[in-house]
Gaussian input, Z-matrix of N, CA and C with variables (Angstrom, degrees):
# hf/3-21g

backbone

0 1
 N
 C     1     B1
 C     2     B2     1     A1
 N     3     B3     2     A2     1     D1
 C     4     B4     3     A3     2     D2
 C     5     B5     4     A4     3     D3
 N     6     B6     5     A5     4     D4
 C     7     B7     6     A6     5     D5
 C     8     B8     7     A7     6     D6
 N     9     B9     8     A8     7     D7
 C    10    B10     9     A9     8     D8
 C    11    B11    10    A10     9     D9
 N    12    B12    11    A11    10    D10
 C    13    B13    12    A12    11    D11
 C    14    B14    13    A13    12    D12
 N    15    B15    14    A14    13    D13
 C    16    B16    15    A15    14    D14
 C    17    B17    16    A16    15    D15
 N    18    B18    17    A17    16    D16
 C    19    B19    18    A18    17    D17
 C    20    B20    19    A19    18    D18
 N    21    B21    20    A20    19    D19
 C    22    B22    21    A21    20    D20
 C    23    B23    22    A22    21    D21
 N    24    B24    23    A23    22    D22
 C    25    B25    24    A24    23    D23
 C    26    B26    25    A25    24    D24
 N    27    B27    26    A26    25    D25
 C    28    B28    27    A27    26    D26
 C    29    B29    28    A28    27    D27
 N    30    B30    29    A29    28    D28
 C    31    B31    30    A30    29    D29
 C    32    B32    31    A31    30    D30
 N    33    B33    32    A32    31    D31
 C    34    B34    33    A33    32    D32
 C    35    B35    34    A34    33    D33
 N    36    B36    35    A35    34    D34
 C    37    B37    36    A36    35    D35
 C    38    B38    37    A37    36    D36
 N    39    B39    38    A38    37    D37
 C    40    B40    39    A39    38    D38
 C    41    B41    40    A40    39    D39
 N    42    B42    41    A41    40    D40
 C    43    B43    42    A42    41    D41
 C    44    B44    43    A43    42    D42
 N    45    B45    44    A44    43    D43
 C    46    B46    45    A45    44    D44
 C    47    B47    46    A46    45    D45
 N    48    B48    47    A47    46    D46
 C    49    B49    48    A48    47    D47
 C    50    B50    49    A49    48    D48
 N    51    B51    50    A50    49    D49
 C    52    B52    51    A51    50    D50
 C    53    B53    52    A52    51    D51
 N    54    B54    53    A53    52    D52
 C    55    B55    54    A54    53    D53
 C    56    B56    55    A55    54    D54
 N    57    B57    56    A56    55    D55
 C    58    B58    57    A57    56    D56
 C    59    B59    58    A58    57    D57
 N    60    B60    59    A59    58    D58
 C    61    B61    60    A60    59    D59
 C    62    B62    61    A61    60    D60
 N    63    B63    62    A62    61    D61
 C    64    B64    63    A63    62    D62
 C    65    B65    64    A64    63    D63
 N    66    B66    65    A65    64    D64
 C    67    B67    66    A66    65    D65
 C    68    B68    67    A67    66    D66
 N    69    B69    68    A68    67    D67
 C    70    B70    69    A69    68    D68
 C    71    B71    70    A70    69    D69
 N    72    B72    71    A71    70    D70
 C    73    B73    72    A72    71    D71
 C    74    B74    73    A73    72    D72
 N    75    B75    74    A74    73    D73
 C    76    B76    75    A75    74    D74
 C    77    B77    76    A76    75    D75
 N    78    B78    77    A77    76    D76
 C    79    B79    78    A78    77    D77
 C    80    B80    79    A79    78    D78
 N    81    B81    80    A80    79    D79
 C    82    B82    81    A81    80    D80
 C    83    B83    82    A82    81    D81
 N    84    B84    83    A83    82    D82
 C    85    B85    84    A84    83    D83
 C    86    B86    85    A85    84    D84
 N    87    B87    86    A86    85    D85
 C    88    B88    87    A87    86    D86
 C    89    B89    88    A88    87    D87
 N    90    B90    89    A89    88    D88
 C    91    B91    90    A90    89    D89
 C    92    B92    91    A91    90    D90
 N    93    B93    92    A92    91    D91
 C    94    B94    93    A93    92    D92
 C    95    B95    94    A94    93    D93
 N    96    B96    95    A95    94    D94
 C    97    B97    96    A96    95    D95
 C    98    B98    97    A97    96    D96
 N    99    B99    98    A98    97    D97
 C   100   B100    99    A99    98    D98
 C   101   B101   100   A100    99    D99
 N   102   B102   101   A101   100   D100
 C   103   B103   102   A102   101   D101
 C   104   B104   103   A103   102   D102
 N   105   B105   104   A104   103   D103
 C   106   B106   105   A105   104   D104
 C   107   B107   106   A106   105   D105
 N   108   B108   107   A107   106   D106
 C   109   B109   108   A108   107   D107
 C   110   B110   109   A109   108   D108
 N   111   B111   110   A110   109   D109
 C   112   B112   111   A111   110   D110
 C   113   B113   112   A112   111   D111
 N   114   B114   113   A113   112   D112
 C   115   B115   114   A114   113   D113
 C   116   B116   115   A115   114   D114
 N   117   B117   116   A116   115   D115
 C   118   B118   117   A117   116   D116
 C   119   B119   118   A118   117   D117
 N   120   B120   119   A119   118   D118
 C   121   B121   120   A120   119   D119
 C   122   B122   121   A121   120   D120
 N   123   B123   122   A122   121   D121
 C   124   B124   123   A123   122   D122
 C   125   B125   124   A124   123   D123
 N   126   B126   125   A125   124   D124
 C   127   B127   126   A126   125   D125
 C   128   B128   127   A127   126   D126
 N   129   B129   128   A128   127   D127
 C   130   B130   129   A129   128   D128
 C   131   B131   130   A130   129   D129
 N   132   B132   131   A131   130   D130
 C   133   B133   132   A132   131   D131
 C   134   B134   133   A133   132   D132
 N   135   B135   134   A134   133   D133
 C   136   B136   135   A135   134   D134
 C   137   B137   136   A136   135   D135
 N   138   B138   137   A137   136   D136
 C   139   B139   138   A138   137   D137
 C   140   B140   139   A139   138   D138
 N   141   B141   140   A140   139   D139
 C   142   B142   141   A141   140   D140
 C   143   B143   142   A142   141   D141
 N   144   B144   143   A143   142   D142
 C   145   B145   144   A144   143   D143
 C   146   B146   145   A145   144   D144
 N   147   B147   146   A146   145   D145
 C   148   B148   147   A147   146   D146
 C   149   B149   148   A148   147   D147
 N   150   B150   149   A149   148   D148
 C   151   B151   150   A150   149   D149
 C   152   B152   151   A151   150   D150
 N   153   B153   152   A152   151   D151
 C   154   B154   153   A153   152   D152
 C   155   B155   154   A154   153   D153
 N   156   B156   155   A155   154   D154
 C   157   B157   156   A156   155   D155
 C   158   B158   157   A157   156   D156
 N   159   B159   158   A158   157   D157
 C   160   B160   159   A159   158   D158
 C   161   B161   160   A160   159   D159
 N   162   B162   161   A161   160   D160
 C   163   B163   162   A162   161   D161
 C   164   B164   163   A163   162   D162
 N   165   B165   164   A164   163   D163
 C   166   B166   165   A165   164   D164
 C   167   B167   166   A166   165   D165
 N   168   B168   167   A167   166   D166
 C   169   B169   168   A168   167   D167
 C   170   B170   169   A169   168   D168
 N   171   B171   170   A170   169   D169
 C   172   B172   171   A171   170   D170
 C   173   B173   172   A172   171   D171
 N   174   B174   173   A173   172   D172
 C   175   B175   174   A174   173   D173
 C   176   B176   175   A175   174   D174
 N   177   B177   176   A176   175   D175
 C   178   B178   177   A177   176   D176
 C   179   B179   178   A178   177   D177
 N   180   B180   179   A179   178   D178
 C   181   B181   180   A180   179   D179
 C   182   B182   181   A181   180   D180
 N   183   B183   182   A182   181   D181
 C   184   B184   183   A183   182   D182
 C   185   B185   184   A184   183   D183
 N   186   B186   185   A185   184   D184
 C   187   B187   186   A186   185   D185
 C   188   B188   187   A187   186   D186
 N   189   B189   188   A188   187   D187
 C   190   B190   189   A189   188   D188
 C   191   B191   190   A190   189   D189
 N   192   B192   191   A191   190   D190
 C   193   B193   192   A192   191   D191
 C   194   B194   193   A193   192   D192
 N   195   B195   194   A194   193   D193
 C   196   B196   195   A195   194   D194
 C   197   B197   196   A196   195   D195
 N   198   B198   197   A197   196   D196
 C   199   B199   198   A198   197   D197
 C   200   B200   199   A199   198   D198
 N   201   B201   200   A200   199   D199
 C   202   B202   201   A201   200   D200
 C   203   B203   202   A202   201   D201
 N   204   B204   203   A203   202   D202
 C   205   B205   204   A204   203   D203
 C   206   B206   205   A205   204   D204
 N   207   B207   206   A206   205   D205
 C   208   B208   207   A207   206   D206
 C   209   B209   208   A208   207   D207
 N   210   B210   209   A209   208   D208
 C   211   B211   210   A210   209   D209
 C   212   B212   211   A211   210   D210
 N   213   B213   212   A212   211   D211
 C   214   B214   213   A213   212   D212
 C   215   B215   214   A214   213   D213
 N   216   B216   215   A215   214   D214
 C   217   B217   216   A216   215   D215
 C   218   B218   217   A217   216   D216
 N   219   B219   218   A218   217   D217
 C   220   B220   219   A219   218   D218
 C   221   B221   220   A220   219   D219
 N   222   B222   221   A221   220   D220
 C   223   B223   222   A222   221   D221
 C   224   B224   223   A223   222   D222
 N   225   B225   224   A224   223   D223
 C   226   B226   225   A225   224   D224
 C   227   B227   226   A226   225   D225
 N   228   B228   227   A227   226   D226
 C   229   B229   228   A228   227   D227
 C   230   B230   229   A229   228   D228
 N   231   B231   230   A230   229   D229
 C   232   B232   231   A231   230   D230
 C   233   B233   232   A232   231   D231
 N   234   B234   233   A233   232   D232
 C   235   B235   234   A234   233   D233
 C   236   B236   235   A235   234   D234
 N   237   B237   236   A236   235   D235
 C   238   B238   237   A237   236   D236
 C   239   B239   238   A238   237   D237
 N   240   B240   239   A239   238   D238
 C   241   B241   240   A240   239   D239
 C   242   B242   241   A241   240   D240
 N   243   B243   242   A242   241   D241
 C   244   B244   243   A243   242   D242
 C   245   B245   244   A244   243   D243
 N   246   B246   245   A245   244   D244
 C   247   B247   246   A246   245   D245
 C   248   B248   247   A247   246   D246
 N   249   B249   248   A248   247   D247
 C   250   B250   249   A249   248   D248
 C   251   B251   250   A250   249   D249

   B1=1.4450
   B2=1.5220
   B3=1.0976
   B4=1.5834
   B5=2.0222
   B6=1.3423
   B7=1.3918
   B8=1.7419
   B9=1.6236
   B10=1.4112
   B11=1.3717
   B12=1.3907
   B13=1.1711
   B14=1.7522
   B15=2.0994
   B16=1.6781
   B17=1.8957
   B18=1.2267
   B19=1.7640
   B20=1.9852
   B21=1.1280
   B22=1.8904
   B23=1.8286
   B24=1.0171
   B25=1.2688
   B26=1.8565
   B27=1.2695
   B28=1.5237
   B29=1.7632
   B30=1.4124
   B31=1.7305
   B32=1.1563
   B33=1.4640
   B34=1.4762
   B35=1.3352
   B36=1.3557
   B37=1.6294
   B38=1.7063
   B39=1.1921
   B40=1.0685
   B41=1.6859
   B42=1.3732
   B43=1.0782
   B44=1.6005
   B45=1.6935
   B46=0.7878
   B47=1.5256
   B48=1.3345
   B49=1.4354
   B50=1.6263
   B51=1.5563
   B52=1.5754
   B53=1.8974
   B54=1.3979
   B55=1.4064
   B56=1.0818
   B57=1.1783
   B58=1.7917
   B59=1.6341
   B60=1.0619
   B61=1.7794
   B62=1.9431
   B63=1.5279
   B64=2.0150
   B65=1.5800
   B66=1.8339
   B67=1.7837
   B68=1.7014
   B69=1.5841
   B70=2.3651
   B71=1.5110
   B72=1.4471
   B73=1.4802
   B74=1.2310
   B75=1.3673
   B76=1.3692
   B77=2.2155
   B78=1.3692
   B79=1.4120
   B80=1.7385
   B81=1.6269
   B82=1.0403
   B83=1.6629
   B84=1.0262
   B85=1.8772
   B86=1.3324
   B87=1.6822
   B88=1.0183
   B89=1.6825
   B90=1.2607
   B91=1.2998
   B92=1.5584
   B93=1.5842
   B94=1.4461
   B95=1.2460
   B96=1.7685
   B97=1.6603
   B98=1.6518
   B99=1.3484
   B100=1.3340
   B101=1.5380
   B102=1.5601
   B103=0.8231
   B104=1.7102
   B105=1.1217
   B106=1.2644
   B107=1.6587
   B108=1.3673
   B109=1.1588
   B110=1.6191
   B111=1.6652
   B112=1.6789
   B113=1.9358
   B114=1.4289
   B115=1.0236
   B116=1.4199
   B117=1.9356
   B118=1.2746
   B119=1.8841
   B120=1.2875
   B121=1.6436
   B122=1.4633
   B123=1.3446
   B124=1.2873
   B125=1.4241
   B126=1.3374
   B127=1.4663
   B128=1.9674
   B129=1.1674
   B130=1.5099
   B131=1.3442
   B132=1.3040
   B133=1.8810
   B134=1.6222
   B135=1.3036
   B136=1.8020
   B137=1.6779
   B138=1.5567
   B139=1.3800
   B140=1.4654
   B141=1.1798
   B142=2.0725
   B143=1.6178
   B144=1.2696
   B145=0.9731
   B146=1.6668
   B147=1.3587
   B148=1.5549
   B149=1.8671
   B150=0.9927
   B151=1.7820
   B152=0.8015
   B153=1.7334
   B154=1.3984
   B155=2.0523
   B156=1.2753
   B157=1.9595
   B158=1.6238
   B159=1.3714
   B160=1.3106
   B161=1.6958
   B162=0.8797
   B163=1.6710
   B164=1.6469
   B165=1.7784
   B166=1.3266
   B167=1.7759
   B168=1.6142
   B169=1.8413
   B170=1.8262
   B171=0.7865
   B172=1.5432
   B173=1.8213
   B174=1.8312
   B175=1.0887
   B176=1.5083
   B177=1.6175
   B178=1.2988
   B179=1.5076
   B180=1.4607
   B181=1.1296
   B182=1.6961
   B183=1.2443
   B184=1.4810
   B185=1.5139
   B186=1.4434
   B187=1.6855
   B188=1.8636
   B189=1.1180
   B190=1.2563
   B191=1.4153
   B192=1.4929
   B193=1.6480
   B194=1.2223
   B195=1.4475
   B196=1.2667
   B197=2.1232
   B198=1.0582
   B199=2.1612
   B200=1.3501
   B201=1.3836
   B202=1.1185
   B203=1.7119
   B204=1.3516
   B205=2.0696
   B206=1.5002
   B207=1.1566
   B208=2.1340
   B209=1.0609
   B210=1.4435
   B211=1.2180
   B212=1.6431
   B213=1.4209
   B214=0.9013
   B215=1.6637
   B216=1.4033
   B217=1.5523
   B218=1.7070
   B219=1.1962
   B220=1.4440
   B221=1.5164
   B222=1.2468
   B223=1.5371
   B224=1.3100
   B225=1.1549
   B226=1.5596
   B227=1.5316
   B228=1.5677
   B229=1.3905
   B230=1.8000
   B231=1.3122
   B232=1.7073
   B233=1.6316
   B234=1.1019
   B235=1.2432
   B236=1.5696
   B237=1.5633
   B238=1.2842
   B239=1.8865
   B240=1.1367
   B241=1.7036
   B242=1.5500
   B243=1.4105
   B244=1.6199
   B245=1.5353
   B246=1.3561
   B247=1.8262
   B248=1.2645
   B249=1.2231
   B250=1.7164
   B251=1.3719
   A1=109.38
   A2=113.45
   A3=117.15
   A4=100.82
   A5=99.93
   A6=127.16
   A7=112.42
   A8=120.91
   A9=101.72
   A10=99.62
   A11=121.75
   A12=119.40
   A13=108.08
   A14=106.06
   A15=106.65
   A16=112.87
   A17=93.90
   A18=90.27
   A19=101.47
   A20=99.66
   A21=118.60
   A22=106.14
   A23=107.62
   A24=114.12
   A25=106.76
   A26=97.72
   A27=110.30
   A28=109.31
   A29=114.79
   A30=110.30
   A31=97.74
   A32=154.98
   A33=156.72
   A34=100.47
   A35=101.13
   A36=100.67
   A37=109.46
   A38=115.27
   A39=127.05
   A40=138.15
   A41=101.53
   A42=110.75
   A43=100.63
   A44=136.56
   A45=115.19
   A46=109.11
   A47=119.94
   A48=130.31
   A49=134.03
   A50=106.78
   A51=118.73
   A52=100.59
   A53=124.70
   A54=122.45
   A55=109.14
   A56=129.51
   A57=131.34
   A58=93.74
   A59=122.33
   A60=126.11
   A61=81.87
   A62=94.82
   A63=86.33
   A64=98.70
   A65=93.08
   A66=97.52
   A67=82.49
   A68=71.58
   A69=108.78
   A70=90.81
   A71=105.84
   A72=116.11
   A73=137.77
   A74=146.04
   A75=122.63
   A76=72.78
   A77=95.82
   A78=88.77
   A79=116.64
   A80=114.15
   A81=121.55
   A82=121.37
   A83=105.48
   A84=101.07
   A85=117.14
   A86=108.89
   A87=114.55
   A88=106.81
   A89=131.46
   A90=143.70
   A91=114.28
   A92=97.37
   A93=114.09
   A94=118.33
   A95=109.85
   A96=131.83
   A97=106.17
   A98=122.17
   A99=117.48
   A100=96.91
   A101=127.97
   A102=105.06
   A103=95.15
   A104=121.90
   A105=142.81
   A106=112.19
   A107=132.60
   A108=143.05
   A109=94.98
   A110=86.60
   A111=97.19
   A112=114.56
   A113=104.10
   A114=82.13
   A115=101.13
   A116=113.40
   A117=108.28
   A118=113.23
   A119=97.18
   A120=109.16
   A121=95.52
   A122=151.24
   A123=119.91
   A124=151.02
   A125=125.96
   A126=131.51
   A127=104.43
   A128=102.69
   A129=97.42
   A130=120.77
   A131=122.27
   A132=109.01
   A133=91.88
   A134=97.89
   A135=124.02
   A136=93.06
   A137=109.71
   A138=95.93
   A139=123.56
   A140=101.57
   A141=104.31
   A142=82.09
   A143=139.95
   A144=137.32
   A145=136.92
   A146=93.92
   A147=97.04
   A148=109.39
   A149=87.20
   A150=96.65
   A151=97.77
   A152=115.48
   A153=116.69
   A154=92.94
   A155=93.89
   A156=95.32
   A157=91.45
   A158=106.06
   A159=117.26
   A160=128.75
   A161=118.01
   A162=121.43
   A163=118.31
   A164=94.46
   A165=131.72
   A166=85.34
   A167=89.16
   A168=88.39
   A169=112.00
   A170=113.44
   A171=117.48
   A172=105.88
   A173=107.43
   A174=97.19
   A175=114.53
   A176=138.34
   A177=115.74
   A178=109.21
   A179=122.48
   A180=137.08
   A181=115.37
   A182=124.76
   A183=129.91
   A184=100.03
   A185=129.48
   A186=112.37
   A187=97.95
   A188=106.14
   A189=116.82
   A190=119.57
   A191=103.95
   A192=99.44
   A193=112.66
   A194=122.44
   A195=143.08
   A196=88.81
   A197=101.84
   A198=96.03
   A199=99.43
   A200=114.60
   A201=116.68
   A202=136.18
   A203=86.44
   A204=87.62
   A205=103.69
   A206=115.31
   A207=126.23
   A208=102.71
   A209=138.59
   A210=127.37
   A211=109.65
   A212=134.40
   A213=133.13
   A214=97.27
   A215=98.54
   A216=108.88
   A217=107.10
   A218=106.83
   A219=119.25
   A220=111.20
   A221=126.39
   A222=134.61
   A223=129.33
   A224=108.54
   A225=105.85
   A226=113.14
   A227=109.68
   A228=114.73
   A229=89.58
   A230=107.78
   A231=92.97
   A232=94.47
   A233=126.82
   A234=136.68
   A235=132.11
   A236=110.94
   A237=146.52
   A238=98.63
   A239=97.13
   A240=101.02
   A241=97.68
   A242=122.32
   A243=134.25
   A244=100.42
   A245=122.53
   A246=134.10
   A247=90.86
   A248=118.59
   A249=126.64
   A250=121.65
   D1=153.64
   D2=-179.97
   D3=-112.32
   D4=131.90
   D5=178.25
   D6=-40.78
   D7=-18.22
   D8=175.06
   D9=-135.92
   D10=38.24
   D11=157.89
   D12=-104.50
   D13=159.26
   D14=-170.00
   D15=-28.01
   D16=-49.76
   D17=-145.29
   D18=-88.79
   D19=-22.47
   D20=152.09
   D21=-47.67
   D22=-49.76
   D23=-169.82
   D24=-76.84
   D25=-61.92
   D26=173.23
   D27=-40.03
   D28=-52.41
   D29=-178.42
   D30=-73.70
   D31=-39.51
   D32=-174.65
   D33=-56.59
   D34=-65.09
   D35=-163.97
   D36=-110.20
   D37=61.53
   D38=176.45
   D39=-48.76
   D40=-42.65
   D41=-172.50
   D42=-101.53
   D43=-6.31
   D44=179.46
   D45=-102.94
   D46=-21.91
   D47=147.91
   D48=-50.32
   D49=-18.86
   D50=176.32
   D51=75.29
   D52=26.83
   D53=164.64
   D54=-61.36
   D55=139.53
   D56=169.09
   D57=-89.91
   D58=138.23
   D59=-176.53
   D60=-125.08
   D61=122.76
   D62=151.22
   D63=-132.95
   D64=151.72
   D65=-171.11
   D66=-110.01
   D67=134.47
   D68=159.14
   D69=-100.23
   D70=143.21
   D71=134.69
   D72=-168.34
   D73=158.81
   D74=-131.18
   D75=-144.08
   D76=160.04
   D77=166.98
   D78=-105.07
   D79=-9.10
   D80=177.99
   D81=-129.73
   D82=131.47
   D83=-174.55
   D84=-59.74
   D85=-49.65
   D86=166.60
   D87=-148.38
   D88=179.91
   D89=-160.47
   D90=-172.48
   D91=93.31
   D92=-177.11
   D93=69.78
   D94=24.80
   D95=179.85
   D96=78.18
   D97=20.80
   D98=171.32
   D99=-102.68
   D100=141.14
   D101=-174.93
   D102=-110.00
   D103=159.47
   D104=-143.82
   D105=-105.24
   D106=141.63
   D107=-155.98
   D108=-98.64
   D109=152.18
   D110=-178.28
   D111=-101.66
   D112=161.39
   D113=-177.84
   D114=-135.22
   D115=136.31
   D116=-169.47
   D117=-82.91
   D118=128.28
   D119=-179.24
   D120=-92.18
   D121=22.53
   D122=-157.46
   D123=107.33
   D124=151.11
   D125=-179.14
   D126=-78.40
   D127=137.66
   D128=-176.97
   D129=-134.22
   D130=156.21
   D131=-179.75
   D132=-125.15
   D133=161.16
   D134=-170.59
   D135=-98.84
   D136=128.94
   D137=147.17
   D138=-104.94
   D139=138.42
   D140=-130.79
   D141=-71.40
   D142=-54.34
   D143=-179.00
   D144=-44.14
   D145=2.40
   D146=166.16
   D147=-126.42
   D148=41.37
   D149=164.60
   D150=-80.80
   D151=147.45
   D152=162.00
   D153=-153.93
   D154=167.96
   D155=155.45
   D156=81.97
   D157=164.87
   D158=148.49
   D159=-148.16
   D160=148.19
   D161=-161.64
   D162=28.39
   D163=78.98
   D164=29.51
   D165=-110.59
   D166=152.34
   D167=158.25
   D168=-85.04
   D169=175.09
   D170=171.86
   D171=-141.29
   D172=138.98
   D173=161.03
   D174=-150.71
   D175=-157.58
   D176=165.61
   D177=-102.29
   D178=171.05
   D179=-151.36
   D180=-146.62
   D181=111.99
   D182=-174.36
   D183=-72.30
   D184=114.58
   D185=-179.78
   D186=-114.68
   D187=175.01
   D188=149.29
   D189=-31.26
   D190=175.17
   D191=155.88
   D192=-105.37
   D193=148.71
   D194=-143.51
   D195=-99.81
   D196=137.91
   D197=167.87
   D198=-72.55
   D199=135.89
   D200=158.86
   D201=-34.65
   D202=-25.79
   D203=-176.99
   D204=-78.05
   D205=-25.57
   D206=-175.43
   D207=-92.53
   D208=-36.24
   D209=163.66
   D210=-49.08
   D211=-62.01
   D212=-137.58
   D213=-87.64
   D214=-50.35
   D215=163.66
   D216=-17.70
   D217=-80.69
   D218=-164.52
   D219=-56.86
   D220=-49.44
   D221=144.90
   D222=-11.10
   D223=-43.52
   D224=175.03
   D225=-91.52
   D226=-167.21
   D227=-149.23
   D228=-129.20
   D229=2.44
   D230=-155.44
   D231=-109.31
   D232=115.11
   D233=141.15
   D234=-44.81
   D235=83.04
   D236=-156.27
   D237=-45.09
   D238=-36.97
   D239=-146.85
   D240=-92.76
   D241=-1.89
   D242=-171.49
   D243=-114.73
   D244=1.44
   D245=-171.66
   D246=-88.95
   D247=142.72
   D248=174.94
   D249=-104.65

């Protein structure tokens, strides 16, 4: 999406537009060509001020709190399903 088009605007300015934003995220695309399920963390707000880029833009994001076991999960480097 590009930053000054409707729905650019809507994820930017989320909370002052009334957009509901919810974050998916998976830590792997795919794994051994399966591709891998997402997992919903939540309703989220943009702080509009760290938009940047366009297609894709990127910015930061206030989430929930994460459970400790998915936090940590995602944290590491080791690809569980390739461990012997």
């Amino acid at each position: 999406m590009k930053q000054d088009s409707e729905r650019g605007k809507d994820v930017i300015h989320n909370v002052e537009r009334k957009a509901h934003l919810h974050l998916f995220v998976r830590k792997f695309k795919e794994v051994e060509g399966i591709p891998q399920d997402y997992v919903y963390l939540g309703s989220v707000a943009t702080f509009s001020d760290t938009a940047k880029g366009e297609c894709p833009v990127s910015m930061n994001f206030a989430i929930p709190e994460v459970p400790e076991d998915l936090y940590n999960d995602f944290i590491t480097n080791v690809d569980k399903t390739k461990v012997e």
